[in-house]
TIDRENMI-656318 format. One record per residue (C-alpha): residue in one letter; x negated, y negated, z; residue number from 1; chain. Coordinates in steps of 0.1 Angstrom, whole numbers. Example, Ala and Ser with C-alpha at 12.3 -4.5 7.8 and 13.67 -1.06 7.14 Angstrom:
2
+----+-------+-------+-------+-----+----+
! aa !     x !     y !     z !   i ! ch !
+----+-------+-------+-------+-----+----+
!  A !  -123 !    45 !    78 !   1 !  A !
!  S !  -137 !    11 !    71 !   2 !  A !
+----+-------+-------+-------+-----+----+
END
This chain:
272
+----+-------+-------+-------+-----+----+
! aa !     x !     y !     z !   i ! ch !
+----+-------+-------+-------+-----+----+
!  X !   199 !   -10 !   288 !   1 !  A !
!  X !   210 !   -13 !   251 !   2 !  A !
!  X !   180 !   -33 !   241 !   3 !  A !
!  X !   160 !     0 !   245 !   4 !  A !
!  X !   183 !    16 !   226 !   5 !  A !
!  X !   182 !    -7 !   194 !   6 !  A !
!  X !   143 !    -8 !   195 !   7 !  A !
!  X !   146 !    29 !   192 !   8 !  A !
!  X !   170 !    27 !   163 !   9 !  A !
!  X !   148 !     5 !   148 !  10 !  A !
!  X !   123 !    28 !   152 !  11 !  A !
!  X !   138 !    58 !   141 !  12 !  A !
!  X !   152 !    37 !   109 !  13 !  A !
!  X !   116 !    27 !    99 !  14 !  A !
!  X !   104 !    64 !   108 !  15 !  A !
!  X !   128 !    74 !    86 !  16 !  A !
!  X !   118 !    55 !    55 !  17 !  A !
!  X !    80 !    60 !    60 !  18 !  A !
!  X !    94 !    99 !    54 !  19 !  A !
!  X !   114 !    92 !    28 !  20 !  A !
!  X !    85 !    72 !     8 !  21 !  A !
!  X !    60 !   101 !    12 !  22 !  A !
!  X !    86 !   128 !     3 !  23 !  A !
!  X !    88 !   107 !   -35 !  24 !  A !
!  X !    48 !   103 !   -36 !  25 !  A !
!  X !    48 !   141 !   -28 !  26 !  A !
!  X !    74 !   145 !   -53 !  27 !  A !
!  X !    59 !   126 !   -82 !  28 !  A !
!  X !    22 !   143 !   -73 !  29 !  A !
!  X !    20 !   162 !  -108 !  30 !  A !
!  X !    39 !   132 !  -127 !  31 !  A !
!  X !    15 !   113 !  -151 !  32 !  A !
!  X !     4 !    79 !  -140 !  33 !  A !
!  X !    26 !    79 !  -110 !  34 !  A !
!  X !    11 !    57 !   -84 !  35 !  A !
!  X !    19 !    62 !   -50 !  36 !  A !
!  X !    45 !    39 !   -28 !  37 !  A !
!  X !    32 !    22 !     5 !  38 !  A !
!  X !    52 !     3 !    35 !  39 !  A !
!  X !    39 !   -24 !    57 !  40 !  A !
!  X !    58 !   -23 !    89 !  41 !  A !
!  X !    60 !   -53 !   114 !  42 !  A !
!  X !    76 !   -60 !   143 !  43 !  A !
!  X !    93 !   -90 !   155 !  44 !  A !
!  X !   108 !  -103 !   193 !  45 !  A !
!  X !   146 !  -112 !   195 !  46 !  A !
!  X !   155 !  -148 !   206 !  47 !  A !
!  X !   161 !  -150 !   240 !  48 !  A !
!  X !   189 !  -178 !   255 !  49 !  A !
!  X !   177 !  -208 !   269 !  50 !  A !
!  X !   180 !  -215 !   306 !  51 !  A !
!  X !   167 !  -197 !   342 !  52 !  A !
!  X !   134 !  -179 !   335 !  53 !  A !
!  X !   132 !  -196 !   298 !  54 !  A !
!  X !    97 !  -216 !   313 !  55 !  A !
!  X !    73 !  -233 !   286 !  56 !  A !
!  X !    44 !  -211 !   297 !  57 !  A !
!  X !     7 !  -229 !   290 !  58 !  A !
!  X !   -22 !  -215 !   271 !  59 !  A !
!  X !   -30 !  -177 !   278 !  60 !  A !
!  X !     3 !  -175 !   297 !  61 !  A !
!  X !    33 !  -154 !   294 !  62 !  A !
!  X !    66 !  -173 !   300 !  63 !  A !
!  X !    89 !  -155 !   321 !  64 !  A !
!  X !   116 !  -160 !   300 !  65 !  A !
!  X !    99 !  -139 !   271 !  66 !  A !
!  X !    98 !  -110 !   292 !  67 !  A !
!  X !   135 !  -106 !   285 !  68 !  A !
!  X !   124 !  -105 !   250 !  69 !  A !
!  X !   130 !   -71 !   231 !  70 !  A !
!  X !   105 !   -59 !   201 !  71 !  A !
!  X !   122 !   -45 !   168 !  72 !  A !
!  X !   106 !   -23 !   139 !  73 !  A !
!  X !   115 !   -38 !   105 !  74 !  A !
!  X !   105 !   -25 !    73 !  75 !  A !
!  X !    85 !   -61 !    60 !  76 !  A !
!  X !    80 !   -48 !    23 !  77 !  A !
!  X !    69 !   -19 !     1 !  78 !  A !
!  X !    43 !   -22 !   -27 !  79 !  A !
!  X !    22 !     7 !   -51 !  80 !  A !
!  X !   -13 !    15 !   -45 !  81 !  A !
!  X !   -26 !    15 !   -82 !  82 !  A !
!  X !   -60 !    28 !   -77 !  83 !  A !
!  X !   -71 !    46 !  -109 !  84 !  A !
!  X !   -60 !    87 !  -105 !  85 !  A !
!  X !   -83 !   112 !  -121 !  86 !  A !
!  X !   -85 !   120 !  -155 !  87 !  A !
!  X !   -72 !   148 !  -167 !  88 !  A !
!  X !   -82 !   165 !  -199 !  89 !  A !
!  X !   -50 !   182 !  -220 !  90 !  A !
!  X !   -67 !   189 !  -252 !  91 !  A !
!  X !   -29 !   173 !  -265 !  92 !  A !
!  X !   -38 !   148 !  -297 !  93 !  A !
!  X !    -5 !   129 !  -282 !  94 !  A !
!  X !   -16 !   127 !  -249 !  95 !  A !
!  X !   -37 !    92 !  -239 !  96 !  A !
!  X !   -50 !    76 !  -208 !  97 !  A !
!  X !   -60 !    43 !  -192 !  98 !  A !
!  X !   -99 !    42 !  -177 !  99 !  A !
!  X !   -96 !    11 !  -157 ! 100 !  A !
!  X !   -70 !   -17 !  -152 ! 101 !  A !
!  X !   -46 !   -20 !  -175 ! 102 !  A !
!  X !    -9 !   -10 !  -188 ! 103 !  A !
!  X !     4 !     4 !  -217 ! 104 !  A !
!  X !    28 !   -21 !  -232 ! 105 !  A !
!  X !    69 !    -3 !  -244 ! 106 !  A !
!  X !    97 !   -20 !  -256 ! 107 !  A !
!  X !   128 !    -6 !  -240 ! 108 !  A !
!  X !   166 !   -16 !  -238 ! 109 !  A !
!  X !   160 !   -35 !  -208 ! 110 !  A !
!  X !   128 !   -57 !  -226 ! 111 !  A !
!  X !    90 !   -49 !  -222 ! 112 !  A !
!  X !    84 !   -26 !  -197 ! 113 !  A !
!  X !    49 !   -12 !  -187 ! 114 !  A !
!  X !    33 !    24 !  -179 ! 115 !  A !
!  X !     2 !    44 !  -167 ! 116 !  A !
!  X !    18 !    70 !  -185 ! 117 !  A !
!  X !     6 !    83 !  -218 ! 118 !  A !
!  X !    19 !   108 !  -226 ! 119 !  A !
!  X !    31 !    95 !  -263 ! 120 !  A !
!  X !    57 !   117 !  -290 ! 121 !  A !
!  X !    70 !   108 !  -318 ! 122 !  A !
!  X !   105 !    93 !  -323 ! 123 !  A !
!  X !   127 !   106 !  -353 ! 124 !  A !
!  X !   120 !    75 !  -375 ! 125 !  A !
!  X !    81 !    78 !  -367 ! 126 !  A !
!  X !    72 !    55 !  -343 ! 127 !  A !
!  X !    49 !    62 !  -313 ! 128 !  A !
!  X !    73 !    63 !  -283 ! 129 !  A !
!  X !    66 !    67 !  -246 ! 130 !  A !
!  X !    95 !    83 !  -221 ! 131 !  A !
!  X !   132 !    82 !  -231 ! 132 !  A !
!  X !   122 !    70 !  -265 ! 133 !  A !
!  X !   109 !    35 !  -258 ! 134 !  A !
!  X !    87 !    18 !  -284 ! 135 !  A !
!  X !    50 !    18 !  -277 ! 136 !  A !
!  X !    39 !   -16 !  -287 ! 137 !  A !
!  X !     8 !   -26 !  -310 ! 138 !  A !
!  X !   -14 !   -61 !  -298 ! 139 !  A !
!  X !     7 !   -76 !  -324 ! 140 !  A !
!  X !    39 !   -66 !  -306 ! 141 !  A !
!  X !    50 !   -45 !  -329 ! 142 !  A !
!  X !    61 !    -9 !  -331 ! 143 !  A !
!  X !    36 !    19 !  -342 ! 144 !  A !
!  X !    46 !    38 !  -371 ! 145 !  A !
!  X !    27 !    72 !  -371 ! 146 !  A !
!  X !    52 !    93 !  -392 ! 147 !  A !
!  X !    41 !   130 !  -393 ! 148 !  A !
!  X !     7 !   125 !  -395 ! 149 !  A !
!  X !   -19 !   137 !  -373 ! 150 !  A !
!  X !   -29 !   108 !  -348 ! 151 !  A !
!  X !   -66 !    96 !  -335 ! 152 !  A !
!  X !   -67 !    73 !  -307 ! 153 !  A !
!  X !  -101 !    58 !  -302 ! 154 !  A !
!  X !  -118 !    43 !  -270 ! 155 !  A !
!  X !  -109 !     7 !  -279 ! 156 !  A !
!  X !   -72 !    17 !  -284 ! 157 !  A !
!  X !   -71 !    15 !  -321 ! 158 !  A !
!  X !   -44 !    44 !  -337 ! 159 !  A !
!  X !   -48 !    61 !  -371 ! 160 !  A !
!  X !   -34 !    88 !  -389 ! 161 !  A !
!  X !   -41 !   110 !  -416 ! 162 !  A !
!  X !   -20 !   126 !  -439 ! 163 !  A !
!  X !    18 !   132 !  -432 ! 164 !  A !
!  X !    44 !   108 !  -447 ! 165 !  A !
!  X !    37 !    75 !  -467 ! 166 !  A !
!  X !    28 !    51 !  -441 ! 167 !  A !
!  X !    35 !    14 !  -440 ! 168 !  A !
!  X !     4 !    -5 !  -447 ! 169 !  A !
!  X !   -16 !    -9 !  -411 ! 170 !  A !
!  X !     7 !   -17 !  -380 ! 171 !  A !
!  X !   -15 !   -50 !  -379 ! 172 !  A !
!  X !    -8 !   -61 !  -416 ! 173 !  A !
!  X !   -41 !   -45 !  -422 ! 174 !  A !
!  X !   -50 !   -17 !  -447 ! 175 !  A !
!  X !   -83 !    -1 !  -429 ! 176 !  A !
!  X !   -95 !    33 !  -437 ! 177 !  A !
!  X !  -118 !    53 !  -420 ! 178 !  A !
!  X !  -123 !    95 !  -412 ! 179 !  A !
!  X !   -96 !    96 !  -393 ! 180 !  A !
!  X !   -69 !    82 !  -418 ! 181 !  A !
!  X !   -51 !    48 !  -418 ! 182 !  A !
!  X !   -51 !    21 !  -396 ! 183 !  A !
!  X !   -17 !    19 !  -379 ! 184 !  A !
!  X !   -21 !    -7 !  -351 ! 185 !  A !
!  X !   -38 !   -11 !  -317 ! 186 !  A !
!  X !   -22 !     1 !  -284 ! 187 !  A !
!  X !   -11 !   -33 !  -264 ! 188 !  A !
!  X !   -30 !   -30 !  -232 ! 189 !  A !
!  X !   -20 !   -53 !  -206 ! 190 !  A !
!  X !   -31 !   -59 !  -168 ! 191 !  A !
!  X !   -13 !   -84 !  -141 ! 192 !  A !
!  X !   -32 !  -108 !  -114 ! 193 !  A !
!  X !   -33 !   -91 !   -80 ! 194 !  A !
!  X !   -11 !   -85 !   -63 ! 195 !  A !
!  X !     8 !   -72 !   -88 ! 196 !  A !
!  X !    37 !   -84 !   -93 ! 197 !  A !
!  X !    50 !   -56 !  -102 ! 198 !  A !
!  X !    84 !   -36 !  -102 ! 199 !  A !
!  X !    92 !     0 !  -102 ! 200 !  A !
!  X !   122 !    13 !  -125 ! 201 !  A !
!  X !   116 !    50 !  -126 ! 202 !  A !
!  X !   101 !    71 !  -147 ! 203 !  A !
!  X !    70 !    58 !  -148 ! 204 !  A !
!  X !    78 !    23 !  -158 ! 205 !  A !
!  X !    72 !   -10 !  -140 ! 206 !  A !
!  X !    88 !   -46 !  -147 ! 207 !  A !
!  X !    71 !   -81 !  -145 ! 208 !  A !
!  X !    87 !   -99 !  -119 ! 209 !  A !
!  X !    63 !  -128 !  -132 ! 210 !  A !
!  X !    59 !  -124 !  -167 ! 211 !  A !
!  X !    34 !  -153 !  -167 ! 212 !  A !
!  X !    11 !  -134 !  -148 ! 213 !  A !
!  X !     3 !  -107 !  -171 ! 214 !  A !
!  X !   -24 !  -108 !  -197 ! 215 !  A !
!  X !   -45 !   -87 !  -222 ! 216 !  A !
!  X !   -64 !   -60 !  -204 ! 217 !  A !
!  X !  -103 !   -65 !  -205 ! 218 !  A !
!  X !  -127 !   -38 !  -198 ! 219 !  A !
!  X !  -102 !   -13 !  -202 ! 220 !  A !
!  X !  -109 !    21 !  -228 ! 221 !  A !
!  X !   -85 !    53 !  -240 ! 222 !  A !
!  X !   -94 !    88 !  -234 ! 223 !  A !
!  X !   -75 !   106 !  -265 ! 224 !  A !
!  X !   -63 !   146 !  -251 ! 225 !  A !
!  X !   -61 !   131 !  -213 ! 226 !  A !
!  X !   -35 !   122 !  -190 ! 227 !  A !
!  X !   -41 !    99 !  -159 ! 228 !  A !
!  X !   -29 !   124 !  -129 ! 229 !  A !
!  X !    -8 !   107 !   -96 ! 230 !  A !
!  X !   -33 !    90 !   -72 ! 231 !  A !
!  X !   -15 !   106 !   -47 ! 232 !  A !
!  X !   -36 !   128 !   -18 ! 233 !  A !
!  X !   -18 !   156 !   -12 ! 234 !  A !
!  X !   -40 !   166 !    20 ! 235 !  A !
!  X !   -35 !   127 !    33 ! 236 !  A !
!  X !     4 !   124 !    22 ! 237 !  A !
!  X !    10 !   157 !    45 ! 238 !  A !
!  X !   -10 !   142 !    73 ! 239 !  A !
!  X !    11 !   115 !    74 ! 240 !  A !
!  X !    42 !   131 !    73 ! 241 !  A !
!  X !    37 !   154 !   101 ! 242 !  A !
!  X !    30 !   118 !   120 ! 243 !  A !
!  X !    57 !    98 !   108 ! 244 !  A !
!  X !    81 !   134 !   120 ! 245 !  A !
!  X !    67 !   132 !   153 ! 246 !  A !
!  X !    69 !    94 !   156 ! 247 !  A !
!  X !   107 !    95 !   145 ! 248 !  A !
!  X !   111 !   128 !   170 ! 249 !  A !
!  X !   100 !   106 !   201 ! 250 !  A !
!  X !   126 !    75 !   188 ! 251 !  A !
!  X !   155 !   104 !   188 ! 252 !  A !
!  X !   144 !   114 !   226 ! 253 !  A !
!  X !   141 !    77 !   231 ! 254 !  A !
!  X !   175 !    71 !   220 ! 255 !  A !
!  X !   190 !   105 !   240 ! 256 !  A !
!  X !   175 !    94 !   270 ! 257 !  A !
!  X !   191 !    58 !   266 ! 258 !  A !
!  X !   224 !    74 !   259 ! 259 !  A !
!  X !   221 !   100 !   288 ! 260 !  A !
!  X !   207 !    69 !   313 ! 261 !  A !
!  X !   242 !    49 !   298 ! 262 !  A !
!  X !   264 !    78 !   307 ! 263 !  A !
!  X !   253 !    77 !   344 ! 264 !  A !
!  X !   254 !    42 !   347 ! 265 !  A !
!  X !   293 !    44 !   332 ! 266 !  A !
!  X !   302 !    74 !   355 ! 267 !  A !
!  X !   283 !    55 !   388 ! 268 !  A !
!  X !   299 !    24 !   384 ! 269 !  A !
!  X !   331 !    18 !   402 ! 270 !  A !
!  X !   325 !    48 !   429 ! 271 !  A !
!  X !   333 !    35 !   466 ! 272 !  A !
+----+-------+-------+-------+-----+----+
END
């Protein structure tokens, strides 16, 4: 009797988080770079104590002891999908984004961190930041000093400026010139083996659980004046939720009738 009633807790429980997931992805579908969360449910059979019915059953069989058995719902684990998300054009000089795989590279207070997100400012001592003021980082690990000048991002990721305040000589210890100003640095582009082994921290920024895995992005080029919008499918996100409410709706009758089918048993019991 009460086994039917966990498995439908279980249910409900893992119901529950499959709605909670989508409400975030639904949430974050107008935030830059976000890249929509996924759950892999499994279920799993309880042990069962050895002893009458426990038979070894042979090949193809089904032991009579396992019929005792009850199947749970777990949550197994959570991971992003990080398919690229369309480009979107802002006509912003300070806005950048990522056409293939790869990561921007920020330095925050926690250690390097890495973002989809490219939607840069500039900090008040002239660096190129990204979010709550983290550092974007160069291919030579260092910060990008941009001052007040007005910034040119080109396809390979290289920055310069023109005009503004006196610059440091390039980001890279160079001193390249060109139309569009001074060579500042290169944006440090990174990507990750697959799976990713990747962490989410909120807004927009993800930590290397294996920091050996990650490596320079190849193959990877900047759209200057674009952001990379959410992957997230609106249409498919609300399909999904109207499944998961009715799935979690038939655990809740599930568990009601369990409860109502207890009650009797309690109230029948013990009656001459």
């Amino acid at each position: 009797m009460y086994k039917g009633m966990y498995v439908a807790v279980t249910g409900a429980l893992s119901a529950q988080k499959k709605l909670d997931t989508i409400a975030n992805n639904l949430a974050n579908i107008n935030t830059a770079g976000f890249k929509g969360d996924r759950l892999i449910f499994e279920s799993y059979l309880s042990k069962s104590d050895k002893g009458v019915g426990a038979s070894t059953a042979g090949p193809g069989e089904l032991a009579v002891g396992n019929m005792r058995h009850a199947e749970y719902v777990v949550t197994d684990q959570g991971y992003s999908d990080f398919s690229q998300g369309a480009i979107r054009v802002t006509g912003n000089p300070m806005d950048a984004a990522i056409n293939g795989k790869g990561f921007f590279s920020v330095m925050t207070y926690s250690g390097e961190r890495y973002s989809r997100s490219g939607e840069f400012s500039i900090g008040p001592t002239g660096e190129l930041t990204l979010g709550e003021g983290n550092l974007v980082l160069s291919d030579q690990d260092q910060p990008i000093h941009v001052s007040d000048g007005m910034v040119h991002i080109d396809e390979e990721g290289n920055v310069w400026v023109k005009g503004g305040a006196t610059l440091p000589v390039g980001g890279d210890g160079s001193s390249m010139n060109s139309v569009h100003g001074l060579h500042v640095g290169r944006l440090k582009m990174v990507d990750l083996k697959e799976p990713y082994s990747l962490s989410k921290e909120g807004n927009g920024m993800y930590r290397a659980d294996n920091p050996e895995d990650v490596f320079m992005a190849q193959n990877v080029s900047i759209k200057q004046g674009a952001l990379e919008s959410s992957n997230v499918n609106m249409i498919g996100e609300m399909t999904q939720m109207i499944k998961g409410q009715r799935l979690f709706d038939t655990f809740q009758k599930a568990i009601q009738a369990n409860d109502q089918m207890t009650t009797q048993l309690i109230l029948q019991v013990g009656k001459p």
